[in-house]
C-alpha positions in Angstrom: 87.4 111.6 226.5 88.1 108.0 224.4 88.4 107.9 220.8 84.5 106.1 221.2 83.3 109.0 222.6 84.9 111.9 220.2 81.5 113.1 218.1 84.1 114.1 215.7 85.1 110.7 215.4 85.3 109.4 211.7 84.6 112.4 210.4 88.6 113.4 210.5 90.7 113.0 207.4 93.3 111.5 210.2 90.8 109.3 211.6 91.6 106.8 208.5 95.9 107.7 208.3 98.4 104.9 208.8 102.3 104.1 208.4 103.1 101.6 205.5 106.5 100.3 204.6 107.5 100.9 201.3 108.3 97.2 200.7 104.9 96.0 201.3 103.5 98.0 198.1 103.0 95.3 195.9 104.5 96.2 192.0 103.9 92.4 190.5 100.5 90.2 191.0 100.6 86.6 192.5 101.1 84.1 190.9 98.8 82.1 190.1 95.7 84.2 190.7 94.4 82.3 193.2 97.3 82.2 195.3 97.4 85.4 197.0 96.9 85.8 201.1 93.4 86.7 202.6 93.1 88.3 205.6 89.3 87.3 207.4 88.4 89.6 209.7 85.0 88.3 211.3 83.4 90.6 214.1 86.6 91.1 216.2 88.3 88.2 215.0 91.3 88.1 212.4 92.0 85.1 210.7 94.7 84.5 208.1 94.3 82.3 205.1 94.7 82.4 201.3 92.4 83.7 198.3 91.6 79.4 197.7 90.0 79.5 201.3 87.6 81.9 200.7 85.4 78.6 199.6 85.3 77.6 203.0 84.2 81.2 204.0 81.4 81.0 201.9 78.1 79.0 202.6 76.0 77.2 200.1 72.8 80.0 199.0 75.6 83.3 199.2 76.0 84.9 196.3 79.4 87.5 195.2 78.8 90.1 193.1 81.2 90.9 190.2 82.5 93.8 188.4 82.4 93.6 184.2 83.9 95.9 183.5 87.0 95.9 181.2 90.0 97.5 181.7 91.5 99.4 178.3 94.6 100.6 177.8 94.5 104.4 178.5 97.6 105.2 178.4 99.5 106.7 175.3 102.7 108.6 174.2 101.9 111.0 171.8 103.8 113.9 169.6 103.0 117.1 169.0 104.1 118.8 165.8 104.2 122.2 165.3 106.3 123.4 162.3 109.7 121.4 162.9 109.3 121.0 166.2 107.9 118.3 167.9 106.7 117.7 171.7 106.4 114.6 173.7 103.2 114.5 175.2 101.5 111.6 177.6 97.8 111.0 177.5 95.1 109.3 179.7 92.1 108.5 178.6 89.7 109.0 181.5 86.0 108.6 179.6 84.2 108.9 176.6 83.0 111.5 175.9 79.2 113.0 173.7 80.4 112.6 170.5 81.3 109.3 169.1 85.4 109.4 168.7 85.6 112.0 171.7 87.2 111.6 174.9 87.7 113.5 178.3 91.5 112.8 179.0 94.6 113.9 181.2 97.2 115.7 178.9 101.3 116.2 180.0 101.7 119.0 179.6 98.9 120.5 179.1 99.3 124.0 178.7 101.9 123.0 175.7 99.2 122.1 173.8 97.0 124.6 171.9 93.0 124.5 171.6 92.9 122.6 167.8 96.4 121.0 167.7 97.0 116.8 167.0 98.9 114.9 168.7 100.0 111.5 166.5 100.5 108.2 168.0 101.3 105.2 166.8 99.7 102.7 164.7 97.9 105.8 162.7 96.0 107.0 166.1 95.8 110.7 165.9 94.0 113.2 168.1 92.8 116.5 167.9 92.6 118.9 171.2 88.8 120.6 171.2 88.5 121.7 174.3 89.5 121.5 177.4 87.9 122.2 181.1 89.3 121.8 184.1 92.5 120.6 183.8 90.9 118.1 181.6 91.4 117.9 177.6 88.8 116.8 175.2 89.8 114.9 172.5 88.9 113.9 169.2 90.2 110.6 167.6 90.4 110.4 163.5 88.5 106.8 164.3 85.9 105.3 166.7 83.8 102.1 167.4 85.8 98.8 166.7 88.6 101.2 164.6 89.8 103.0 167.7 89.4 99.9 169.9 92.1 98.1 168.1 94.3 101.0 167.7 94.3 101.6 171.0 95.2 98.1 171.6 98.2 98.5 169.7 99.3 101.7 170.5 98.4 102.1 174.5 99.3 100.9 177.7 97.7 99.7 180.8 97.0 102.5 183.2 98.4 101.1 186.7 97.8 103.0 189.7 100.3 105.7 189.8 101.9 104.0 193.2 103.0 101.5 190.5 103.6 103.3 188.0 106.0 105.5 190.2 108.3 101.9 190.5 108.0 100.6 187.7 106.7 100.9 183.5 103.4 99.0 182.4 104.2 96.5 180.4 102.8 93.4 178.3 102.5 91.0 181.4 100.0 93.8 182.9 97.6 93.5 179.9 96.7 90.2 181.8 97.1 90.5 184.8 95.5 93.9 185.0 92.3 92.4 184.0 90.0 90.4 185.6 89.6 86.4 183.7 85.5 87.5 183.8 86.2 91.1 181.8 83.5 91.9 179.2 82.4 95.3 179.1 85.0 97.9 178.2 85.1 100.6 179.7 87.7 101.4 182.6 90.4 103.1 183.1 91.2 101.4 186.3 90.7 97.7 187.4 88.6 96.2 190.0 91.5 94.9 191.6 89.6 92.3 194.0 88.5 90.2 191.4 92.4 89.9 190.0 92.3 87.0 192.3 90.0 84.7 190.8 90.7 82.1 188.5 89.0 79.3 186.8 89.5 76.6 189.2 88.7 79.1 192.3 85.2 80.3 190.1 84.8 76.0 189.9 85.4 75.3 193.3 82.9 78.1 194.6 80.6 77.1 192.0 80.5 73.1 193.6 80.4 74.8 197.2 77.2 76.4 195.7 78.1 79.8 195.8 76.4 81.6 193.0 77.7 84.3 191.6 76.1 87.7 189.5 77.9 90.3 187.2 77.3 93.5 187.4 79.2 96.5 185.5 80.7 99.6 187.0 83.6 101.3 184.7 85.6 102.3 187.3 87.3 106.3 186.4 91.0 107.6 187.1 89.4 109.6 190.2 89.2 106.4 192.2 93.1 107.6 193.1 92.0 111.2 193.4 93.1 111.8 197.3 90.9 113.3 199.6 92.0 117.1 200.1 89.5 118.4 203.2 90.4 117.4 206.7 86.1 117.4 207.5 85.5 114.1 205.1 81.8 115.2 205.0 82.8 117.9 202.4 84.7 116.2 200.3 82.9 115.9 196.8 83.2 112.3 195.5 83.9 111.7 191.9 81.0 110.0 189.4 81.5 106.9 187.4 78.9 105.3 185.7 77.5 101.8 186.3 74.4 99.2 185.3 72.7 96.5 187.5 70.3 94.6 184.9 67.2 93.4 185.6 68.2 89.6 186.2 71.1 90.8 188.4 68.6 92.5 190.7 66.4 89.5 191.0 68.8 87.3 191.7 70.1 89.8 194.4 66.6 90.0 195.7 66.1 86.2 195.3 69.4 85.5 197.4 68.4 88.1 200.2 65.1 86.8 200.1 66.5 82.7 200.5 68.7 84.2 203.8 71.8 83.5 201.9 74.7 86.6 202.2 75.3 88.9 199.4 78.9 89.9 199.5 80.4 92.4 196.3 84.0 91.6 195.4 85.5 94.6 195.4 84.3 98.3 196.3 83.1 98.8 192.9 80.4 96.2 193.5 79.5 97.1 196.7 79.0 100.9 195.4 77.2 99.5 192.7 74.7 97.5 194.4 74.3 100.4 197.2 73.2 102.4 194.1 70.5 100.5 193.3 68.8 100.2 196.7 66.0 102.3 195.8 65.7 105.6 198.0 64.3 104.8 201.6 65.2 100.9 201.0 65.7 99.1 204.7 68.8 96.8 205.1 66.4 94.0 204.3 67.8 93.7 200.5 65.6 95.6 198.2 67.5 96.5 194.6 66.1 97.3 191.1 67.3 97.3 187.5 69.6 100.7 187.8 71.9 102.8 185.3 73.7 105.7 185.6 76.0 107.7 187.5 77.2 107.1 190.9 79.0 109.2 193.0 77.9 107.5 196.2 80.1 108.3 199.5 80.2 105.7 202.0 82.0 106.2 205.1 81.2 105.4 209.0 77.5 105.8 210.0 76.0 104.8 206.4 74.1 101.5 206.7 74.2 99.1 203.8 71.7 98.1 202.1 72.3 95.5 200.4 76.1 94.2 201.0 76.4 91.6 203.6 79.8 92.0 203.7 83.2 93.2 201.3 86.1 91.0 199.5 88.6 93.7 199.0 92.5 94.6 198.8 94.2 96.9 201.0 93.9 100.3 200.6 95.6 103.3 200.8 96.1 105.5 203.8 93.2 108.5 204.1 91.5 107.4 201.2 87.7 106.9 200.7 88.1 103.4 200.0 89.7 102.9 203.6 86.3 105.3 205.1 84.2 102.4 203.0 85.7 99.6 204.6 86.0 101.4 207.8 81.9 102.0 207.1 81.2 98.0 207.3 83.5 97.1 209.9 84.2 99.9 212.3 87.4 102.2 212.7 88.7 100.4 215.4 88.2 97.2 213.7 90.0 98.0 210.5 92.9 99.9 212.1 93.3 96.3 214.0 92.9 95.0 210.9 95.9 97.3 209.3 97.9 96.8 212.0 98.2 93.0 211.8 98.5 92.7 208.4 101.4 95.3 208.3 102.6 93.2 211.1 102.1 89.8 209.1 104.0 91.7 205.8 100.6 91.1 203.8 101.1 92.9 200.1 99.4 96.2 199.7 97.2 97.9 196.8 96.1 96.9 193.5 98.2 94.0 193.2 98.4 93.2 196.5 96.9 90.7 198.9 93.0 90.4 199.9 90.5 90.4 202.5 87.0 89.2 203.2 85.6 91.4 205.6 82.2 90.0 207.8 80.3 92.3 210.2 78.6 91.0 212.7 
């Protein structure tokens, strides 16, 4: 029996597993922006160009879709006193949480830390521990609102994927390059990593082609790295972050649908997004509404989109749901030929890797 005719195929944590050199995870962004490869894979064909020809990809009426959101920086190094001793312990901030001042976080090590303790950071940032559920912590900050913002400017630390992270320390350079040049709603713990590759003059250039373009904001959580842990996909329980397509956004989605011109997200955050919104029942014709809230949508082969006409996206990692999503729009055949030639081609992997625009038939 062929791989086409399996009925278990795609539904097989294997089904989405690949080999990936070492050397093609990327630790350092292009520079500029704009300058990064793209891989176009259109139907069965794969071309290979860079980020700057994506204008030429794009026809006059489409319209991308782009993610917010703002990236903070969630990482910080905290002590713990207790008497004379102290503790080192490292904190991620993962969301906020009811109260004002409160967040749900990741603590090292956790079990050091007893229910009511503070740990003290820098620039007079201190937190209490209240709680905690599920390996998760929740804390309580001495400020909040603008207060806490810019403390935790001064005392944090971009949280790069832990594949980064596992090469190499955050650092200043990754306050800007680990956020996109369109960032406005705070929020994430994790970037959008598709849009790193836009820069002014690319955001002209597709703007003169007459590409529009529409923000939308979805703050994307830590548990976009959470691997998948089931080998029968369809049990694995995705995780929820929370998101917002205004009213104008959804008309001017609906308007471009409408006009026959191609709505395409940048990045999988966008396209989850949008999905969301597709009112329950919605066709593939393009119908979206004003939508907030949580979304733990799970796209993976045999979903039909409803709104995305096609995906501007990195690489992702081996058996992860992001690879089932792209795997969802293009096919599994297609995007393991896809993988395959740009492993082949040494294109750069991840979050600060290279791109691709990926167009169904």
């Amino acid at each position: 029996m062929s791989d086409s005719d399996d009925p278990g195929r795609g539904t097989r944590l294997s089904d989405y597993d690949f080999d990936l050199p070492e050397d093609l995870i990327a630790t350092r962004p292009a520079k500029p922006r704009s300058s990064a490869r793209l891989l176009v894979a259109q139907g069965d064909a794969i071309h290979d160009q860079g980020v700057t020809d994506l204008v030429s990809w794009l026809a006059p009426g489409d319209r991308l879709i782009l993610n917010d959101t703002k990236v903070i920086p969630a990482r910080l190094e905290g002590m713990r006193r207790r008497g004379t001793a102290e503790a080192r312990v490292d904190v991620t901030l993962l969301s906020p949480a009811a109260e004002p001042g409160q967040w749900n976080a990741l603590l090292k090590p956790l079990r050091k830390v007893h229910d009511g303790e503070e740990i003290a950071f820098s620039g007079g940032l201190v937190a209490r521990l209240e709680g905690r559920d599920d390996g998760q912590a929740r804390l309580g900050f001495n400020l909040s609102g603008a207060a806490f913002d810019a403390a935790l400017l001064d005392a944090g630390r971009m949280p790069l994927p832990p594949y980064i992270e596992a090469k190499r320390r955050a650092d200043d350079q990754d306050r800007e390059d680990y956020q996109t040049v369109w960032a406005r709603e705070t929020g994430a713990v994790a970037a959008p990593t598709a849009s790193l590759h836009f820069d002014d003059a690319l955001l002209a250039a597709l703007a003169a082609r007459g590409v529009a373009t529409t923000h939308v904001t979805l703050h994307v959580g830590a548990g976009t790295f959470l691997p998948v842990k089931v080998d029968d996909i369809r049990t694995h329980k995705m995780h929820a972050e929370w998101g917002r397509v205004s009213e104008d956004a959804a008309a001017e989605i609906a308007a471009t649908k409408a006009a026959g011109g191609r709505v395409i997200p940048v990045g999988t955050t966008a396209l989850r997004l949008i999905e969301s919104a597709a009112p329950d029942g919605a066709s593939d014709g393009g119908q979206i509404a004003a939508w907030q809230g949580a979304t733990d949508i799970f796209i993976r082969p045999g979903y039909r989109f409803r709104v995305a006409d096609g995906l501007m996206t990195n690489f992702h990692l081996p058996k992860s749901t992001l690879m089932m999503l792209v795997s969802a729009m293009m096919g599994i055949d297609r995007m393991r030929a896809v993988y395959a030639h740009a492993i082949a081609e040494k294109y750069r992997f991840f979050s600060y890797g290279d791109a691709s625009l990926l167009l169904p038939d």
